[in-house]
Residue, then its C-alpha position, 0 to 999 in steps of 0.5 A: x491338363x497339359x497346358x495348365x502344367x506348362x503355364x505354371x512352369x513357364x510363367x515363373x521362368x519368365x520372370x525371372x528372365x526378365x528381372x535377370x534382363x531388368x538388372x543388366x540394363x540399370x548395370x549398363x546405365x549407371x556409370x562411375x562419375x568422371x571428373x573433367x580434365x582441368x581447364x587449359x590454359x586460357x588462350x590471350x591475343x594481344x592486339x598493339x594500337x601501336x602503328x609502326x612506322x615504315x622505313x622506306x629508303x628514297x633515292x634523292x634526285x636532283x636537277x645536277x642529276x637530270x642535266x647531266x643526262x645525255x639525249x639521243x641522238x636524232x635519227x638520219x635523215x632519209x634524202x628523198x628523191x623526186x621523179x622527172x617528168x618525161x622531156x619527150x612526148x608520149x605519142x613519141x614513147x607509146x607511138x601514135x593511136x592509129x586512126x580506124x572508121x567506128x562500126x555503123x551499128x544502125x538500129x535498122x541492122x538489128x532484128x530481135x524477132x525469134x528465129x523460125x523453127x521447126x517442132x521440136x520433141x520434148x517427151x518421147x516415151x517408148x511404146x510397150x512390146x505388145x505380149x503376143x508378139x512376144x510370145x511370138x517372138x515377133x519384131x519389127x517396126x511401125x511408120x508413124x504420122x501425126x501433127x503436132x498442135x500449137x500447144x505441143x500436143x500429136x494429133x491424127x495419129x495414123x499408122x502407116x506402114x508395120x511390119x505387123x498388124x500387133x504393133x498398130x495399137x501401141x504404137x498410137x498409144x505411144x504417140x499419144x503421150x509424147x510432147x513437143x515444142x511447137x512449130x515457131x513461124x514469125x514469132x508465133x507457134x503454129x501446127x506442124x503437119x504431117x510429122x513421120x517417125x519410126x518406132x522400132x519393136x526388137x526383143x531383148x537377148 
C-alpha cells in the first residue's frame, strides 16, 4: 500500500521537474538575432606595369686617364754569386787514404755446424714434502741419477743417497716430470748418461 502511495506522489513531481527542465533548455537555445557589423572596407592593391627606370651613376674613363698611370717600379735584381771550384787536389785537402791488406775471408774458415752442448734443463718442478716426514718434521735431501733421453725426457731414475728413506718415492716422482734440452754432439741430439742432481727437503718456518 506503501509503494503504490509513494507511486501516485512521485510520478506527478517528476513531471513537472522534467517540464521545468524541458523549458530551461529551449530558453538557452533560442537567442535574440544579432545583426553582423557592416562590411569594412574592402582592401584594394594596386600593382603599376609601369617599370622605373634606374639611375645608375657611371664614371666616365678614358684612355688620357689610363696613360697617365705610373707603373711600379721592377724589383732589385739579386747579383748571384757562383762557387769556385778548389784549385788544389782533394788527396792534398782530406790527406791520402792510406792503403791496408783486405781480410782473407775464405769459405774454408767458416763453420756453421751447431756448437756441441751439454743437457740442458727446461722444466724443473720441485718435488711434494711427503706428509709423514712432515708430521715428523723430517728434513733432508736426496742424490738423484738419471739419463735424459734424446727427446728430452729422464730415464732410470734411481735415487742414490737420502738422508730419509720418506724422500725416495717423491723424489723419483719429481724427476719423472722435468724436461730438458737434449744433449747436442755434431749437430745431432744424443743421450746424456748418468746426470746427478740434489733435491733438498726443508720445512717452512
Amino acid at each position: 500500500m506503501a509503494s503504490i502511495i509513494r507511486l501516485l506522489v512521485g510520478v506527478p513531481i517528476a513531471a513537472v521537474i522534467t517540464f521545468l527542465l524541458f523549458m530551461l533548455m529551449m530558453r538557452l537555445i533560442l537567442t535574440d538575432e544579432v545583426e553582423l557589423e557592416a562590411a569594412r572596407d574592402e582592401l584594394s592593391i594596386s600593382i603599376s606595369e609601369e617599370i622605373e627606370d634606374l639611375q645608375v651613376r657611371q664614371r666616365e674613363v678614358t684612355m688620357d686617364d689610363v696613360n697617365d698611370v705610373e707603373p711600379p717600379p721592377p724589383p732589385p735584381q739579386i747579383e748571384r754569386q757562383v762557387a769556385e771550384a778548389p784549385a788544389e787536389d782533394m788527396n792534398t785537402i782530406a790527406g791520402e787514404i792510406p792503403e791496408f791488406d783486405a781480410p782473407d775471408l775464405g769459405s774454408g774458415d767458416v763453420s756453421f755446424d751447431v756448437s756441441d752442448r751439454d743437457a740442458q734443463p727446461m722444466v724443473r718442478i720441485p718435488p711434494q714434502y711427503p706428509p709423514r716426514a712432515a708430521e715428523r718434521g723430517v728434513e733432508g735431501n736426496c742424490l738423484m741419477q738419471f739419463d735424459v733421453t734424446p727427446d728430452g725426457t729422464p730415464t732410470n731414475i734411481v735415487a742414490l743417497d737420502c738422508t730419509s728413506s720418506l724422500f725416495e718415492r717423491s723424489s723419483i716422482r719429481a724427476v719423472e716430470r722435468w724436461r730438458y734440452e737434449p744433449r747436442i754432439e755434431n749437430g745431432n741430439a744424443v743421450w746424456r748418461r748418468g746426470v746427478q742432481t740434489s733435491l733438498d727437503y726443508q720445512l717452512a718456518d
